[in-house]
Backbone as numpy.savetxt, mean C-alpha at the origin, in Angstrom:
# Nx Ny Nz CAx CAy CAz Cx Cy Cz
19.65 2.73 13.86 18.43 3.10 13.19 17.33 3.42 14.18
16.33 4.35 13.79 15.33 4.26 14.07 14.25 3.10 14.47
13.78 2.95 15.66 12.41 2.02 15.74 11.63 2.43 15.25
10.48 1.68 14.56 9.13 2.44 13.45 7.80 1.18 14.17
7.16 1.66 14.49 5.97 0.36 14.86 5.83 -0.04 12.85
5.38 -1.07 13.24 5.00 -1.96 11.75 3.82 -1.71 12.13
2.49 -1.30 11.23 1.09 -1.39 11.52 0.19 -2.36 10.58
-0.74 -3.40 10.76 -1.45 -4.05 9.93 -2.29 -2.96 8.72
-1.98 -3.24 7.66 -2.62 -2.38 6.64 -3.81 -2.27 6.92
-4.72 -3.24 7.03 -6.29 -2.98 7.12 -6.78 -2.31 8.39
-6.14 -3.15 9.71 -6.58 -2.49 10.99 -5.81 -0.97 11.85
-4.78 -0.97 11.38 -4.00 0.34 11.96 -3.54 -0.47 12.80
-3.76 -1.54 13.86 -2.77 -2.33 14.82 -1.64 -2.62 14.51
-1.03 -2.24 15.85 0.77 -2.09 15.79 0.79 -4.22 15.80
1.68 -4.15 14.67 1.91 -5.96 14.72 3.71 -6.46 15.10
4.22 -5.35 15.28 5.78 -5.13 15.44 6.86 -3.75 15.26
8.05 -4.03 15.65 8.82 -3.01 15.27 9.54 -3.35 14.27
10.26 -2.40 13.50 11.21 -2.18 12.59 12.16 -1.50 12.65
13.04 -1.41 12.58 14.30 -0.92 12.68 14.57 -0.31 11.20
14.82 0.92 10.99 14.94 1.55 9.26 16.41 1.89 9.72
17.31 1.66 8.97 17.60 0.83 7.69 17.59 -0.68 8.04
16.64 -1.32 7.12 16.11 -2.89 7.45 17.55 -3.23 7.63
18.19 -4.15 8.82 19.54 -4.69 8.91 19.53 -5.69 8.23
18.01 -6.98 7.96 18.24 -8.16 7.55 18.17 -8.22 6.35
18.94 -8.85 5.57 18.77 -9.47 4.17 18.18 -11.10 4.31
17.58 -11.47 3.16 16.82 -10.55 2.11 15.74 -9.41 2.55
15.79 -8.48 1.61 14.61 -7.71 1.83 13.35 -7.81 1.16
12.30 -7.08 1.54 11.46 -7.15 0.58 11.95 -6.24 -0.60
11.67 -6.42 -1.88 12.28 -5.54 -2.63 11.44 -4.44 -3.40
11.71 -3.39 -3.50 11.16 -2.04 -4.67 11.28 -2.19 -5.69
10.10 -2.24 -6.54 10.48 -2.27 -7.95 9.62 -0.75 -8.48
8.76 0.03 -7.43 8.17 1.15 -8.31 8.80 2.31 -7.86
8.71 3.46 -8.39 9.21 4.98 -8.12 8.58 5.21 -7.31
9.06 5.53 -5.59 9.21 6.24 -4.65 8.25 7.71 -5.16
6.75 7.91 -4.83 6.32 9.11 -4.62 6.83 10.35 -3.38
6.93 11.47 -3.79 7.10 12.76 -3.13 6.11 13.53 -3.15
5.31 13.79 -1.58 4.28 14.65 -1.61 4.62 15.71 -0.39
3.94 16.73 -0.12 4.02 17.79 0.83 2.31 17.67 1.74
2.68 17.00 2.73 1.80 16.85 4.00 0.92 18.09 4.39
0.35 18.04 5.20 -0.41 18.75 5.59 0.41 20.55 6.48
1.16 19.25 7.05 2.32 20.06 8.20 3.41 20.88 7.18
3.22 20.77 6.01 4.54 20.97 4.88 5.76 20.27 5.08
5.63 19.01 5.36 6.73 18.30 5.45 6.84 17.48 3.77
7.92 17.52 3.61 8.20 16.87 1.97 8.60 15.23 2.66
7.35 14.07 2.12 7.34 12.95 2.83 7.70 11.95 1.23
8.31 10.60 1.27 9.10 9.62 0.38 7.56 8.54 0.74
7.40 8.08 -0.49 5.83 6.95 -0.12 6.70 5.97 -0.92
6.66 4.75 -0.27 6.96 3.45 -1.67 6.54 2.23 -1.05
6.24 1.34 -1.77 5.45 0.09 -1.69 6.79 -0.88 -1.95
6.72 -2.23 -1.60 7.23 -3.34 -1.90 6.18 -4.44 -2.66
7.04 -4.68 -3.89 6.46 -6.26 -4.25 6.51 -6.21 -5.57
7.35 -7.54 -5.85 8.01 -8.11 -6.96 7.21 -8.31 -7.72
7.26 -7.12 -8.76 6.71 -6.90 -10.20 7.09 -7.80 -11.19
8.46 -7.83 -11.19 9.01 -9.07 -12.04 8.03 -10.66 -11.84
8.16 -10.98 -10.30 7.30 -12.43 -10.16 6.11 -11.55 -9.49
5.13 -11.21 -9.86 4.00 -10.54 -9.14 3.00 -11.87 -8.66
3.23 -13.46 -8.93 2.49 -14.74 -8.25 3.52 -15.05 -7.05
4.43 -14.12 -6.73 5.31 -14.92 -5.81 4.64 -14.96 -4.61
4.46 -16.17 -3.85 3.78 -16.29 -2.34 4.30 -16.25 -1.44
4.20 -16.47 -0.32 4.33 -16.48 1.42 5.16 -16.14 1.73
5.35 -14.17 1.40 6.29 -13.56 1.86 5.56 -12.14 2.15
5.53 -11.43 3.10 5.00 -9.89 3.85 5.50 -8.86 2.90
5.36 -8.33 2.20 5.49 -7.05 1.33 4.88 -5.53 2.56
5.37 -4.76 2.13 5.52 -3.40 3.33 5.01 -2.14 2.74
4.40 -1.18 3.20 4.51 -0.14 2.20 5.15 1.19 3.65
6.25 2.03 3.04 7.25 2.99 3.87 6.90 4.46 3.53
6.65 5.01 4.66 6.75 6.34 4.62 7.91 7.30 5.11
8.28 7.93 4.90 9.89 8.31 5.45 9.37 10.55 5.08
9.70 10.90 6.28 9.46 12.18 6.59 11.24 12.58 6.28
11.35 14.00 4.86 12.63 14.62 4.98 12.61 15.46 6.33
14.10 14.95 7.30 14.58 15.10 8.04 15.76 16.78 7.82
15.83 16.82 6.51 17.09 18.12 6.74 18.31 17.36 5.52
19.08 17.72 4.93 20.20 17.38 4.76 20.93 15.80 4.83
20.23 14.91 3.80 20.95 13.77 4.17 19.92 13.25 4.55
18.97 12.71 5.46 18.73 13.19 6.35 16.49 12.15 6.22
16.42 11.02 6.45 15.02 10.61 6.43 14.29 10.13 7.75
13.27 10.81 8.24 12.99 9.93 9.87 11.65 9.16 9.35
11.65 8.05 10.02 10.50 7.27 9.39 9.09 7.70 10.22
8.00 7.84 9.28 6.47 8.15 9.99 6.37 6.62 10.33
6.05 5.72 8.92 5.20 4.42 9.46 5.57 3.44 8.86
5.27 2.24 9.25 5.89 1.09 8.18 4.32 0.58 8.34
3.58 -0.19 6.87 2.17 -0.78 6.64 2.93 -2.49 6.56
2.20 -3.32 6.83 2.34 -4.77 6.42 1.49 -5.37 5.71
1.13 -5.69 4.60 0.22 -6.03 4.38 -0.33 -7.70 4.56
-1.50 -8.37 4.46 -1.53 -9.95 4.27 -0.12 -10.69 3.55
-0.04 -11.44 3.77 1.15 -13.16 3.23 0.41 -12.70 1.98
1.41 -12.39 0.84 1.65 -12.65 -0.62 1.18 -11.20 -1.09
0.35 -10.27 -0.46 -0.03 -9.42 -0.78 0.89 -8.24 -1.04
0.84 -7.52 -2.12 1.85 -6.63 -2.37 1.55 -5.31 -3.35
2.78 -4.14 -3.25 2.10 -3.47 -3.82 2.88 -3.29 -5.26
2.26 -3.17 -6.16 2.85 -3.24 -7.81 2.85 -1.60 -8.63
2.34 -0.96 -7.97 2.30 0.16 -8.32 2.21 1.79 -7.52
2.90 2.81 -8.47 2.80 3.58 -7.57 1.66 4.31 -6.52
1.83 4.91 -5.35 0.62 5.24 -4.74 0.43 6.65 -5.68
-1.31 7.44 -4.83 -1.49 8.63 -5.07 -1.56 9.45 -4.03
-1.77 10.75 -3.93 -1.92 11.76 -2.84 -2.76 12.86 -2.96
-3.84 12.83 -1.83 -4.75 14.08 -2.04 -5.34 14.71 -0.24
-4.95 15.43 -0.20 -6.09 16.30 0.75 -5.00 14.97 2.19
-4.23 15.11 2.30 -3.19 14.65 3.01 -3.35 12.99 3.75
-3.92 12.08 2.10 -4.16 10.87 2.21 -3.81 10.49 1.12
-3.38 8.76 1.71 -2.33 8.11 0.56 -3.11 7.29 -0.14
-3.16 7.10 -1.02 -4.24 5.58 -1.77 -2.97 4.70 -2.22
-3.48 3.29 -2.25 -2.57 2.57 -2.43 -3.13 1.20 -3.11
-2.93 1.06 -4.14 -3.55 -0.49 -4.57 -2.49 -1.27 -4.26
-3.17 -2.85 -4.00 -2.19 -4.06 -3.90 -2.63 -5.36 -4.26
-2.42 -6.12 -4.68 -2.55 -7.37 -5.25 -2.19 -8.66 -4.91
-3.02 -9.17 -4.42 -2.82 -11.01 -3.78 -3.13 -12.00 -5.13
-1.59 -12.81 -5.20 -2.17 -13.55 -6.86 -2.82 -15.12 -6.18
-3.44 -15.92 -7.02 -3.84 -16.81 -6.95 -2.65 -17.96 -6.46
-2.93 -18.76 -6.27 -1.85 -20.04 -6.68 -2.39 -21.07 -8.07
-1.94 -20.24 -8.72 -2.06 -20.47 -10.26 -1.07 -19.46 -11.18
0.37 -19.99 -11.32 1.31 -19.24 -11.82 0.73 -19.01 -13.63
-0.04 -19.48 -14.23 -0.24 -19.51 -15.57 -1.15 -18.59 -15.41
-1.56 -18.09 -14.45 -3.45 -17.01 -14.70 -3.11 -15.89 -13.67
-1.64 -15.44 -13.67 -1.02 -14.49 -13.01 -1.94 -13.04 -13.19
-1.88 -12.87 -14.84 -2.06 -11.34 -15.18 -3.87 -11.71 -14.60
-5.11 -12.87 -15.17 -6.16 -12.69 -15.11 -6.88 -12.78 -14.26
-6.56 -13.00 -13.15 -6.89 -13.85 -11.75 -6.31 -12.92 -10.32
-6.55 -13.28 -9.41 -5.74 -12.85 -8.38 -6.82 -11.64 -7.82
-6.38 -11.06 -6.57 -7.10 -10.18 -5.91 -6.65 -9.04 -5.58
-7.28 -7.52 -5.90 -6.79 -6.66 -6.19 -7.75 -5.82 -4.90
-7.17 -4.64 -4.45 -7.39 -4.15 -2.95 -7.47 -2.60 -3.59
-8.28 -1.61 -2.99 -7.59 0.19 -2.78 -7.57 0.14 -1.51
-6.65 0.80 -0.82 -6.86 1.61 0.64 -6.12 2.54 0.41
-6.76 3.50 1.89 -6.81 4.92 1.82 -6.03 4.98 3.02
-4.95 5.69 3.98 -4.04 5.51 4.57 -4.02 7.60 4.88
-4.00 7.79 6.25 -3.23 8.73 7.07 -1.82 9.49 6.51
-1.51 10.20 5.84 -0.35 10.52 5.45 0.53 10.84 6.60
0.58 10.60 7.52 1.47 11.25 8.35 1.41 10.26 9.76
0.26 9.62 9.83 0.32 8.54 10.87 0.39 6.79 10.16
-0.63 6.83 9.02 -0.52 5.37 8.35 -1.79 4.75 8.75
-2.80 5.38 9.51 -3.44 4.75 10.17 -4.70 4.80 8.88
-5.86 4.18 8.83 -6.93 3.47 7.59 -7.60 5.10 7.93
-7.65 5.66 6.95 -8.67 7.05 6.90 -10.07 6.41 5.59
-10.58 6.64 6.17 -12.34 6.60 5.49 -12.57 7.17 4.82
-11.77 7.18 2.98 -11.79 8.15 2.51 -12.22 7.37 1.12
-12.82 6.20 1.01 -13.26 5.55 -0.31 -14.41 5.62 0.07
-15.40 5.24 -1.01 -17.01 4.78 -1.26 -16.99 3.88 -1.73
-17.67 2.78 -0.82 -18.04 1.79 -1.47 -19.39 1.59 -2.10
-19.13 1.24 -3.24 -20.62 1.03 -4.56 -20.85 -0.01 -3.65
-20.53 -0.85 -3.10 -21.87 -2.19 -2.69 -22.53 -1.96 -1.28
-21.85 -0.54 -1.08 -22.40 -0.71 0.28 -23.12 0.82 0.31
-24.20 1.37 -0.24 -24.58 2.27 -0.67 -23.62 3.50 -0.20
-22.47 3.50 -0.86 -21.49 4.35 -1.14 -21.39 4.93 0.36
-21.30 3.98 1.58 -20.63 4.39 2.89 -19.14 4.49 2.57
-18.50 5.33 3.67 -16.90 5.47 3.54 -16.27 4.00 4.11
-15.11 4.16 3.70 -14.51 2.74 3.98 -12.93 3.54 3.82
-12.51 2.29 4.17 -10.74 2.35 4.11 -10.15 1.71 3.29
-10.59 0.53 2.64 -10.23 -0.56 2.47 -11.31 -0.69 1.13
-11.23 -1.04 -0.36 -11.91 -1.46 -1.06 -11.33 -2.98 -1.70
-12.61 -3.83 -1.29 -12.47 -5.27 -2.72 -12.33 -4.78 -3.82
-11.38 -5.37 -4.83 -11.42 -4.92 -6.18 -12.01 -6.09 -6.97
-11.71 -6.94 -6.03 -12.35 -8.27 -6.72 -13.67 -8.88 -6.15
-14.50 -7.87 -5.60 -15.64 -8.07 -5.17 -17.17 -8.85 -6.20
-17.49 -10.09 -5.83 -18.18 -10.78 -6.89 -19.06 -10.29 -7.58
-19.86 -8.68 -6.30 -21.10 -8.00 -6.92 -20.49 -7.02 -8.14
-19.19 -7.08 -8.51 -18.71 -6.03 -9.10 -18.34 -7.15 -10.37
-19.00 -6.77 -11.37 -19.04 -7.47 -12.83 -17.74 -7.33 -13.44
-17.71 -5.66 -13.62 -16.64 -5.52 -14.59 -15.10 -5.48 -14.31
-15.05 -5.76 -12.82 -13.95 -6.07 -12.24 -13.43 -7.27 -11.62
-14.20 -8.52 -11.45 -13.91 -9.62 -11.06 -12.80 -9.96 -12.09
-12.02 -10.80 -10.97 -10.94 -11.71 -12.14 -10.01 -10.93 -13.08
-10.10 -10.00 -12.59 -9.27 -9.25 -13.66 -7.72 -8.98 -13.45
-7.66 -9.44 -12.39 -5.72 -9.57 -12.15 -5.64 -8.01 -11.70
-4.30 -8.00 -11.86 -3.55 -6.51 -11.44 -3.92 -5.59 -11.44
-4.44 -4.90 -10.29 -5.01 -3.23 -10.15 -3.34 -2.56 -11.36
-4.15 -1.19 -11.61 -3.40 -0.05 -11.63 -3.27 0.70 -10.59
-2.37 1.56 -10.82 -2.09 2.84 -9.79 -3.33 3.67 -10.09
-3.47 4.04 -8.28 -4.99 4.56 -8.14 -4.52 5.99 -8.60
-5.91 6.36 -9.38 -5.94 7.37 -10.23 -6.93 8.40 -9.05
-6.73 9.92 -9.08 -7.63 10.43 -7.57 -8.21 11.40 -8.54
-8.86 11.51 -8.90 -10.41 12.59 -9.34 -10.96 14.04 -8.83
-10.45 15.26 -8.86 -11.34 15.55 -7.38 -11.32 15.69 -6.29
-12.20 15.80 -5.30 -12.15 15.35 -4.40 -12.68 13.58 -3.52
């Protein structure tokens, strides 16, 4: 297999390598549909997230999100592997615009009964072709400067505290 640097979701820092096809079992596992978008370069690129939808409170395990560039025939070379925080994961599919990935993910509480209402919900905005944090959100609390990275469960934000499980980010526009 291929070596892939592993990069920290929030900072772009390389935190390890990976080897694609993962050799070790267990894996992290896929439970959403694999997006297909066309890059900047016109490369037809595979986006998918890890993290157990079925137990979406499951803890202290690294969930990943994979980008894989079509190679030809058969045929996938990997761009990037993301890691995100211990427990953090992604539950839904990403989106694609203007050759950037959005990606929600979700850290649950340790409180298995307040799974769906509770827990902490993330957007980031991601490099399609490197992985690295592109500055492509606004943040409302921060008089709508760019960011990479949005709280979903941010306290100044009323109608979103506590509310458990992002959806798949919806892109507007530009």
């Amino acid at each position: 297999g291929l070596p892939t640097p592993i990069m920290d979701a929030t900072t772009g820092a390389q935190i390890g390598i990976m080897t694609l096809p993962i050799p070790t079992i267990p894996r992290a596992k896929i439970y959403n549909r694999p997006m297909i978008a066309v890059d900047s370069t016109g490369s037809v690129n595979v986006y998918v997230g890890t993290g157990d939808s079925d137990n979406p409170g499951d803890l202290g395990k690294f969930d990943y999100f994979y980008a894989l560039s079509d190679a030809g025939p058969g045929c996938a070379a990997p761009l990037f592997v993301l890691r995100f925080d211990v427990s953090e994961k992604v539950l839904s599919e990403p989106a694609f615009l203007n050759n950037t990935i959005f990606v929600t993910t979700y850290a649950p509480v340790n409180d298995p009964a307040k799974i769906c209402e509770t827990g902490h919900g993330f957007l980031y905005s991601f490099d399609a072709r490197t992985g690295l944090p592109v500055l492509a959100l606004k943040d409302p609390f921060n008089g709508n400067n760019p960011v990479s990275k949005l709280d979903l469960g941010d306290l100044r934000n009323g109608q979103l505290v506590g509310r458990g499980i992002p959806s798949s980010p919806v892109v507007r526009g530009n």
